[in-house]
N, C-alpha and C positions, 0 to 999 in steps of 0.2 A: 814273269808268270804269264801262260798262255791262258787269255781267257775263251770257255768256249759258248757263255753264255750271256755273254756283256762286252758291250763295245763303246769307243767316245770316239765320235766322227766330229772334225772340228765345224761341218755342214749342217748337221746337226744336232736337236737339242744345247744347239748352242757351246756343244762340244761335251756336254751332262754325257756322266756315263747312265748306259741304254740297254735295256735287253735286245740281243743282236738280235740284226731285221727290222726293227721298231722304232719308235720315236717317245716309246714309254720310259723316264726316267728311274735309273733304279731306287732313288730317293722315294719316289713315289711310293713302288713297291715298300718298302719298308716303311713309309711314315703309314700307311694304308694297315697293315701289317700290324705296326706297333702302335700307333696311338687311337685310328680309328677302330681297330680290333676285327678287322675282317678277316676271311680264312684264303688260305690259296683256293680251295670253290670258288667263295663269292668273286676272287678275283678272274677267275678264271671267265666267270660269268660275265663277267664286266668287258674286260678282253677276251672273245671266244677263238680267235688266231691265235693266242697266248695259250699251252700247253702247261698244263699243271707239273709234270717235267719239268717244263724249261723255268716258269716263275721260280720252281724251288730252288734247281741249279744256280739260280740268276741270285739268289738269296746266299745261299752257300760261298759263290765266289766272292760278290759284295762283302760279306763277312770274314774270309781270306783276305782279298784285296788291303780290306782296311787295317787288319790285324799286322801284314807285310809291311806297311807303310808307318803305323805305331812302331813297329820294332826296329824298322831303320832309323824313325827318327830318335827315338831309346836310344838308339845307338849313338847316333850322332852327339846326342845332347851330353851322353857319358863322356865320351872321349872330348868333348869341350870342357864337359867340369872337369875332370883330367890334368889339361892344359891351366885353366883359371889355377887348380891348386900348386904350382908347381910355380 
């Protein structure tokens, strides 16, 4: 999966995936988001180099990303219980 709004520089962030350009964690983004309840405005206000665009984008793949990685691992896990039953 090509991302075009998130990147993990192992230089960076400690290698934490990043809204590309930036050193803002996408975790961030999303705990920001979800638990403290703020809006892509307020975020945007916070980070003003950060494009309401690219926050949302950067949320969208986030949410792709991790959904690709549950289903591989789905997968994985099936095709072990699989083998156990057999």
């Amino acid at each position: 999966m090509k991302l075009k709004y998130l990147e993990a520089i192992p230089d960076r962030a400690s290698g934490d995936l990043t809204l590309k350009g930036t050193r803002i964690r996408v975790e961030l983004v999303l705990i920001r988001l979800t638990e403290v309840g703020e809006s892509f405005e307020e975020l945007h206000e916070m980070w003003p180099h950060v494009s309401i665009k690219k926050l949302k984008g950067a949320v969208k793949e986030a949410i792709e990303f991790v959904g690709m990685l549950n289903y591989k691992n789905l997968n994985h896990l099936s095709e072990t219980y699989e083998e156990l039953r057999t």
